[in-house]
LOMAR-355584 format. One line per field, with one value per residue (C-alpha): residue in three letters; residue number from 0; y, z, x. Coordinates in pm, whole numbers, m for minus. Example, Ala and Ser with C-alpha at 12.3 -4.5 7.8 and 13.67 -1.06 7.14 Angstrom:
<semars>
type <- ALA,SER .
seq <- 0,1 .
yy <- m450,m106 .
zz <- 780,714 .
xx <- 1230,1367 .
</semars>
This chain:
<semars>
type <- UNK,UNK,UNK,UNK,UNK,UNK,UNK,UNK,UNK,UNK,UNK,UNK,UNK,UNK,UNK,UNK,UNK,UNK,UNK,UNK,UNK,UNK,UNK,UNK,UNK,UNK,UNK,UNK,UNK,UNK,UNK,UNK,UNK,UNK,UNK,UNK,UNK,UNK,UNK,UNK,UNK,UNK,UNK,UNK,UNK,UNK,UNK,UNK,UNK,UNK,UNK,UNK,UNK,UNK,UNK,UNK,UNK,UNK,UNK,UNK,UNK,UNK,UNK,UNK,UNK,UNK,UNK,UNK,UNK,UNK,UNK,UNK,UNK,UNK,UNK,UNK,UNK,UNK,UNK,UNK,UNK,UNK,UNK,UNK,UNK,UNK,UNK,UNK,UNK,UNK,UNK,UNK,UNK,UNK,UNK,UNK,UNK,UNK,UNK,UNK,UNK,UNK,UNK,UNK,UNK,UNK,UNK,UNK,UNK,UNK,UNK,UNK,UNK,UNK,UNK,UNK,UNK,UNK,UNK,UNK,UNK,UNK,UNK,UNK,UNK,UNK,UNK,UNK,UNK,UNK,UNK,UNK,UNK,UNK,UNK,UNK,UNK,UNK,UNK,UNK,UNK,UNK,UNK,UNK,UNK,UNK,UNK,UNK,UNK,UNK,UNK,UNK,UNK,UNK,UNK,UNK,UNK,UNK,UNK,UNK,UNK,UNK,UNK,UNK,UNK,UNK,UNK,UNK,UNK,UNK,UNK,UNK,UNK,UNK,UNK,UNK,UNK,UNK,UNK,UNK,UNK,UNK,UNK,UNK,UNK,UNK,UNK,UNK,UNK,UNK,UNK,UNK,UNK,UNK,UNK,UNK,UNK,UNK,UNK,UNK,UNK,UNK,UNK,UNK,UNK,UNK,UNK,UNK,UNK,UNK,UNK,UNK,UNK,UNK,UNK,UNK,UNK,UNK,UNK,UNK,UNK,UNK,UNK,UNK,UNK,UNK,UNK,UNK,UNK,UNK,UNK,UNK,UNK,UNK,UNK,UNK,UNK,UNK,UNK,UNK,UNK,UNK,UNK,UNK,UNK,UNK,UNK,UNK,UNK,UNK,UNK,UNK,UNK,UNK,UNK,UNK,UNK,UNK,UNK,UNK,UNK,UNK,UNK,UNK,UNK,UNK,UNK,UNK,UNK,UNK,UNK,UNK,UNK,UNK,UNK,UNK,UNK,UNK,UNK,UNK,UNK,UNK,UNK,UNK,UNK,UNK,UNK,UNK,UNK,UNK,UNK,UNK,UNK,UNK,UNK,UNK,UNK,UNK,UNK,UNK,UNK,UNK,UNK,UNK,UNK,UNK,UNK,UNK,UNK,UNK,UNK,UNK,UNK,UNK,UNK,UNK,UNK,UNK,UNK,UNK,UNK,UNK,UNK,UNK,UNK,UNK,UNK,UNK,UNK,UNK,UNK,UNK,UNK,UNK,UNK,UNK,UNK,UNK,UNK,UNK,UNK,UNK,UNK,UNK,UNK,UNK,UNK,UNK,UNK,UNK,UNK,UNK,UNK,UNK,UNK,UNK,UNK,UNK,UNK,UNK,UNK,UNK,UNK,UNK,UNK,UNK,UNK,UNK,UNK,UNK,UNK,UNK,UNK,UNK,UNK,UNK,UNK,UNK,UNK,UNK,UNK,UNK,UNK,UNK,UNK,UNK,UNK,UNK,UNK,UNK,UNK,UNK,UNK,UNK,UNK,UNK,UNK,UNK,UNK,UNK,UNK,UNK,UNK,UNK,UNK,UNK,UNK,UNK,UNK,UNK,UNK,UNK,UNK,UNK,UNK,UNK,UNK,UNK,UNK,UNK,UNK,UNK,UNK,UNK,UNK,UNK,UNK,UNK,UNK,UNK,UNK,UNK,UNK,UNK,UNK,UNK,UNK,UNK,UNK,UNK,UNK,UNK,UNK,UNK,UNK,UNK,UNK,UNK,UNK,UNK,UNK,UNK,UNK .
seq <- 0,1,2,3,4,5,6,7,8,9,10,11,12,13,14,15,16,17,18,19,20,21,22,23,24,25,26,27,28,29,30,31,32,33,34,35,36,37,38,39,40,41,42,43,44,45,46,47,48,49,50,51,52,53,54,55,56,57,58,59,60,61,62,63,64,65,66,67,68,69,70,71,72,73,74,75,76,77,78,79,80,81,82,83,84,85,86,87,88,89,90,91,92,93,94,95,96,97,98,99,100,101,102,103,104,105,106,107,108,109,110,111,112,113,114,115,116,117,118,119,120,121,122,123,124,125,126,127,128,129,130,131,132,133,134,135,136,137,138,139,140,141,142,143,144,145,146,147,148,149,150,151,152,153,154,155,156,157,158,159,160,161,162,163,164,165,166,167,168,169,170,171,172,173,174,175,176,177,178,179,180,181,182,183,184,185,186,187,188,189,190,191,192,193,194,195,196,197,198,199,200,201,202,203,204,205,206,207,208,209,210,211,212,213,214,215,216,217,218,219,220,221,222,223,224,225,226,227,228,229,230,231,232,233,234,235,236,237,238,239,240,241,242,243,244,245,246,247,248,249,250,251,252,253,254,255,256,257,258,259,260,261,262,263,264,265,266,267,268,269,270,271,272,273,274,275,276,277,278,279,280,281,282,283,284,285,286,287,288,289,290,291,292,293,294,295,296,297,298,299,300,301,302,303,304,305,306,307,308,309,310,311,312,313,314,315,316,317,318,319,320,321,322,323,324,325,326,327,328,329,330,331,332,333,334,335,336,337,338,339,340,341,342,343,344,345,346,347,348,349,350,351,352,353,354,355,356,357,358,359,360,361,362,363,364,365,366,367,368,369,370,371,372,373,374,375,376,377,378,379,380,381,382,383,384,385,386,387,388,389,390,391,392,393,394,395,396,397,398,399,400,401,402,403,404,405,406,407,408,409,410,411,412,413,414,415,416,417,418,419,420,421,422,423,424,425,426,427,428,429,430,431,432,433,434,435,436,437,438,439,440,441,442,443,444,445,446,447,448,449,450,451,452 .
yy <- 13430,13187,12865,12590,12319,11958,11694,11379,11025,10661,10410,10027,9906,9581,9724,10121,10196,10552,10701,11019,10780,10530,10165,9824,9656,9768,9754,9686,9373,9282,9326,9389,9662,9744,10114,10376,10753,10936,11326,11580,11877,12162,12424,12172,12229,11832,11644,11447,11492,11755,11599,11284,11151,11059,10782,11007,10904,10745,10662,10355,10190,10254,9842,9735,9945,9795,9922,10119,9916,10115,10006,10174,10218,10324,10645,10522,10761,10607,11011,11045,10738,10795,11119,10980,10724,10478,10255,10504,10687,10516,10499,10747,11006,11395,11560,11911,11985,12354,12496,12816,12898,12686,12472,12141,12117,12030,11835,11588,11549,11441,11216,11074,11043,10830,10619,10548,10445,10206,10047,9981,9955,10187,10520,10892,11219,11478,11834,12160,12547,12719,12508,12373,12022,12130,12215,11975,11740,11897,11873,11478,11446,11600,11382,11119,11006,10729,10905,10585,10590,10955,11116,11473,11772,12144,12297,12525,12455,12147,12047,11927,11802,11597,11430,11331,11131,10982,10819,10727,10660,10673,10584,10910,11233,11520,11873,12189,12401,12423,12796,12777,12563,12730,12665,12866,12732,12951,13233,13292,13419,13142,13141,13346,13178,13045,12869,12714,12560,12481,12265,12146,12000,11862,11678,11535,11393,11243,11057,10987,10737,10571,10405,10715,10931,11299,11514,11903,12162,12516,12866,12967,13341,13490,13332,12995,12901,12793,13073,13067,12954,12744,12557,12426,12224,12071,11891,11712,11404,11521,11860,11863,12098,12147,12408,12455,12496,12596,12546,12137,12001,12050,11893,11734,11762,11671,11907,11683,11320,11086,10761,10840,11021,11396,11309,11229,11404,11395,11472,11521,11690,11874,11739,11777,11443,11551,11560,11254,11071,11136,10786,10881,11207,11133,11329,11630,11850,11862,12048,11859,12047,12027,12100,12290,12401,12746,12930,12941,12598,12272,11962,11792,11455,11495,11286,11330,11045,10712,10864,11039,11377,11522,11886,12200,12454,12788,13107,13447,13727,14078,14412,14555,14850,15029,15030,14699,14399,14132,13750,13693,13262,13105,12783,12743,12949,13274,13220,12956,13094,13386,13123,12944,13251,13389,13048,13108,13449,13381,13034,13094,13485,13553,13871,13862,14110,14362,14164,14092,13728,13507,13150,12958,12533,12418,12263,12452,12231,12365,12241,12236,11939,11996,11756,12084,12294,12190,12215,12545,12633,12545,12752,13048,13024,12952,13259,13419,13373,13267,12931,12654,12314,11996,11862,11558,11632,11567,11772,11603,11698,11982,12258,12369,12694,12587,12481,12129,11896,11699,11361,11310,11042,10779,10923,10539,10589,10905,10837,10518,10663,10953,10693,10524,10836,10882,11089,11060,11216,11199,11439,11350,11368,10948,10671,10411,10304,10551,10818,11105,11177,11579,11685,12067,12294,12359,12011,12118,12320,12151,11890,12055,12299,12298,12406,12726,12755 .
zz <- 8264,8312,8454,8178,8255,8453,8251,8399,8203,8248,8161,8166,8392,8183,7792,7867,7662,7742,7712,7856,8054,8303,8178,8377,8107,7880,7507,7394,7591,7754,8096,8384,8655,8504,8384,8650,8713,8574,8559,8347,8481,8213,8502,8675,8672,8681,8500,8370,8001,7812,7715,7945,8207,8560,8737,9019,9380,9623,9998,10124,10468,10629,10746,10400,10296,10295,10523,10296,10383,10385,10062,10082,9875,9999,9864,9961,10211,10551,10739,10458,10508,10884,10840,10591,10851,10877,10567,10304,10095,10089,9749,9627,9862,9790,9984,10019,10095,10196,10299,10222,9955,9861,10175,9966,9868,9483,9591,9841,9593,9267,9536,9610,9300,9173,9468,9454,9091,9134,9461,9330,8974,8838,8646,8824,8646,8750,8615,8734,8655,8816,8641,8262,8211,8144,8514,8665,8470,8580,8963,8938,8782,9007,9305,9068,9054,8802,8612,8363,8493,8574,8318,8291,8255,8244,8187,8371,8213,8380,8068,7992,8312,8297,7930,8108,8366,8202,7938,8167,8499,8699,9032,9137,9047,9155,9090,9181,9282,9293,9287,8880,8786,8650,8421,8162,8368,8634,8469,8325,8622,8803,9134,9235,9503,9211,9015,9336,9481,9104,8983,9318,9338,8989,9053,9407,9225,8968,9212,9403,9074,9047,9230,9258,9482,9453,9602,9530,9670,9782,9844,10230,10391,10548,10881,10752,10703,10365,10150,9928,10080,10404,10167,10014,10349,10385,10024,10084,10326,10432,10514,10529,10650,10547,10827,10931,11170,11031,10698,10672,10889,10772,10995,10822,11029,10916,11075,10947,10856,10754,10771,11007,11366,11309,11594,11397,11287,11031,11003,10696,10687,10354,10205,9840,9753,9838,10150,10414,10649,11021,11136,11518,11630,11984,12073,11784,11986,12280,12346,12525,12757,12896,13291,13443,13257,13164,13386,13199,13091,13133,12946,12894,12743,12466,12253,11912,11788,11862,11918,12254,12160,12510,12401,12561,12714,12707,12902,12979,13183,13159,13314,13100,12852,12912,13140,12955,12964,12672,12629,12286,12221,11903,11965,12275,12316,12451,12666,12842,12897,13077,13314,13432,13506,13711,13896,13996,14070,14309,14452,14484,14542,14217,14027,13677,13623,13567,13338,12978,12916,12591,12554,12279,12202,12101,11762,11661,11741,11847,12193,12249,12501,12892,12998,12913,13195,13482,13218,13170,13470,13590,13275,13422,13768,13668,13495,13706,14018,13796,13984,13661,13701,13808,13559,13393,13492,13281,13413,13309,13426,13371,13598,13726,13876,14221,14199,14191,13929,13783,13563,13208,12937,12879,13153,13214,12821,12873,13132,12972,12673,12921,13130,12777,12661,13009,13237,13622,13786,13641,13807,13752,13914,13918,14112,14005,13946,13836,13866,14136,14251,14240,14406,14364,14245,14558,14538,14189,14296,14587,14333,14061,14197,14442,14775,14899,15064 .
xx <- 8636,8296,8405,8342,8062,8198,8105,7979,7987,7970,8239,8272,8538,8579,8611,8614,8329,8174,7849,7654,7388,7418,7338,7306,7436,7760,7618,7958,8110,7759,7867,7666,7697,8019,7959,8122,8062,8314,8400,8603,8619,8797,8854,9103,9471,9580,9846,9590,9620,9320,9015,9043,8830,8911,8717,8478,8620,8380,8431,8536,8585,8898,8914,8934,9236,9516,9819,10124,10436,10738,10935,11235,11569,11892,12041,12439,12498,12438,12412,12103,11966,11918,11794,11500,11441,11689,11706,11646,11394,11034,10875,10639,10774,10855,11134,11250,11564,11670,11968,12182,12369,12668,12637,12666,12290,12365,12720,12480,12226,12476,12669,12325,12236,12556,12542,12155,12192,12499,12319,12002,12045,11851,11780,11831,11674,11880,11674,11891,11731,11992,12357,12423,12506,12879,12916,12744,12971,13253,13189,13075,13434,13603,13439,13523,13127,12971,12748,12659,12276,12226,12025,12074,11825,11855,11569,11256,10977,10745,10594,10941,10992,10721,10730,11059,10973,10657,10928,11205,10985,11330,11329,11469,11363,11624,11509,11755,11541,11195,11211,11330,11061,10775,10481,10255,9973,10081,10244,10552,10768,10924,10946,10594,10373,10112,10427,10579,10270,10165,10473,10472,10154,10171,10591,10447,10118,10294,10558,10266,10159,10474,10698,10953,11117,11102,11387,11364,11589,11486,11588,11566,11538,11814,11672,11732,11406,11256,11152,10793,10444,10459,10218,10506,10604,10254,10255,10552,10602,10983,11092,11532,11737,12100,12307,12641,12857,13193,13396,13364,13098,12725,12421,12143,11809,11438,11189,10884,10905,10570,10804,11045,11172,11306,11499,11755,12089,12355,12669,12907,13245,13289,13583,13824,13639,13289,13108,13201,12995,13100,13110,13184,13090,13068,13412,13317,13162,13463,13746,14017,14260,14548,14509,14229,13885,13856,13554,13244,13270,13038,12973,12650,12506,12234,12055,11975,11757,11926,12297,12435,12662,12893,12854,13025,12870,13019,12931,13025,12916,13049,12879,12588,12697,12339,12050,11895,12077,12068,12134,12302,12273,12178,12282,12073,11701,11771,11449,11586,11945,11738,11510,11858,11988,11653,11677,12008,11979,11663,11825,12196,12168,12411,12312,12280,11998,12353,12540,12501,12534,12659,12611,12779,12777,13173,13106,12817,12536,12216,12036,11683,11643,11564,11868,12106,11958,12235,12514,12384,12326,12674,12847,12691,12765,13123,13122,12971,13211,13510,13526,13595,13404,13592,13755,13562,13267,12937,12578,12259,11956,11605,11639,11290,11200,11201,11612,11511,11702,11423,11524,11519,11499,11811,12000,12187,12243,12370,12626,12726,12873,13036,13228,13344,13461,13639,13470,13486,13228,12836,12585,12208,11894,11905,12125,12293,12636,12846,12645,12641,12288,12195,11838,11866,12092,12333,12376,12488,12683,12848,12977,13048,13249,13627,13566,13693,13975 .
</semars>
């Protein structure tokens, strides 16, 4: 199909009278140098309604813009909130929200959306693809949710979608999922690569114009990650991920974040009532005994954005079933369960290049931070020789290739909240009060472990 010709017109800023040629003088109000370039182009797919004209864009110097300030609104759940950046959503954001199937993604989102409306007074557009309104009713009932300002929407098409919003203009736009949505601009199959990016691009530019939030959920792969165009991740300013770890508690974790750290974590314990804030996980992630610690075992001190998490360490070694040995983690990067163990191996003289090794974090919580190495590194030796760590012990510290314990952020932080929660004896690459000073890994060893007898 030949493209259709842009058409290029003039238009006075003070009265919006239009004509084909540029003028220094308006010949309908009189004024001067008020007539602007404007385009229409027909082969554009914009929400800008058919037959109107757009105002052409010029540059301008970055000095006179003025800064965005960060108007935000809470959404009444304080785990979401820090997640988004602390205080709440910013205006004229879009957020995706993925997670796997029947984690909670729809229960967060009508919790959110009752609270949001009660707290800041205002109207919530709730559109759903995937439910009727009957059940959706029926689960805000049973968490015993005000619905008086949620406004209720099941439907695919955009077109609907968007007369919507342009009458209500509610503060809060919730759409479950983005994957039902489609458009006859882009087909008629939902969910294809053309629709997603599409509707997409259309929902964020309209939120963009109005001073709205945009939350849409999404379908992920069987990886966890989010399924449809990576595209989809670059139009948005906040990329969420729902996971879990068992039955009741879910993790909520940004992966990208224009107005906020993605640093940060939270936590919710699915409950008869609805999911539930944590409100101190500090102790979560532990296993308290009763006499000595099993072998294999080690506890660490991590940070995840402004809170410190003890975690526990597990590890076990048995004899390789074939010629190729494997490392089976997903909780902690299999690459760096198999550099511990080579630094061992080389520094301590322990063989693990026989044994098939399995690393798992009490609680579920996945690791990626350096200060885990000497935990880690203590789990498998303790495995390894079947010696258990002293009891109350906490391991901070990156372990580098040559053995050497090298230091890492917040470690005072780190053994602060380790001594409140009652544990003796801190090893880390730093001194000061409290804390047992480790240079290498025998030193690691030499405190970590009962001598022989």
């Amino acid at each position: 199909m030949a493209k259709k010709k842009i058409q290029v017109s003039y238009k006075c800023s003070e009265c919006g009278f239009t004509q084909p040629k540029w003028l220094g003088r308006c010949p309908e109000c009189g004024s001067w140098n008020t007539m602007e370039e404007c385009i229409h182009d027909p082969n554009a797919l914009s929400s800008v309604a058919p037959g109107s004209i757009a105002v052409k864009v010029k540059p301008i110097a970055l000095s006179d813009v003025s800064a965005m300030n960060d108007d935000r609104f809470s959404t009444g759940i304080k785990e979401f909130d820090r997640v988004l950046g602390g205080n709440g959503a910013v205006k004229r954001s879009a957020i995706l929200l993925g997670g796997e199937p029947g984690i909670g993604k729809s229960t967060l989102l009508l919790q959110t959306a009752s609270l949001c409306s009660r707290l800041n007074n205002t109207t919530v557009l709730y559109v759903s693809g995937e439910e009727s309104a009957s059940q959706i009713k029926a689960r805000a009932d049973r968490l015993s949710l005000d619905t008086s300002s949620i406004k209720i929407m099941c439907t695919m098409r955009l077109e609907d979608i968007t007369d919507a919003v342009n009458e209500l203009k509610p503060s809060l736009v919730i759409i479950d999922s983005i994957q039902t949505v489609y458009s006859i601009e882009g087909g008629i199959i939902p969910g294809t690569v053309n629709q997603l990016k599409y509707c997409t691009n259309e929902l964020v530019g309209w939120v963009k114009e109005n001073d709205s939030v945009l939350i849409m959920t999404c379908h992920v792969t069987k990886d966890g990650n989010i399924a449809g165009p990576k595209a989809l991740e670059h139009m948005v300013d906040t990329v969420i991920s729902f996971e879990r770890n068992n039955d009741e508690i879910r993790f909520l974790r940004a992966y990208k974040n224009r107005f906020g750290s993605v640093d940060e974590l939270g936590i919710f314990e699915m409950t008869p009532a609805g999911l539930e804030t944590v409100d101190d996980p500090s102790t979560m992630f532990l296993t308290r005994r009763e006499g000595e610690i099993p072998n294999g075992v080690a506890v660490t001190a991590v940070f995840e954005g402004t809170r410190v998490f003890l975690v526990e360490i597990q590890a076990l070694t048995v004899p390789a079933k074939s010629s190729m040995t494997r490392v089976y983690s997903d909780k902690i990067d299999s690459n760096r369960v198999s550099r511990v163990a080579a630094v061992l191996e080389k520094r301590t003289g322990l063989r693990f290049s026989d044994q098939d090794i399995y690393i798992n974090v009490a609680g579920g919580m996945r690791l990626t931070e350096s200060a885990i190495d000497t935990a880690l590194a203590a789990s498998l030796y303790s495995a390894r020789t079947g010696v258990p760590v002293l009891k109350d012990t906490v391991l901070i510290g990156e372990l580098s290739l040559a053995g050497e314990i090298r230091p890492v952020a917040r470690i005072k932080q780190r053994a602060k909240t380790a001594a409140s929660l009652g544990y003796k004896k801190i090893l880390a690459p730093e001194k000061d009060e409290g804390i047992i000073q480790v240079c290498d890994i025998s030193a690691v060893i030499k405190n970590s472990f009962a001598a022989k007898k």
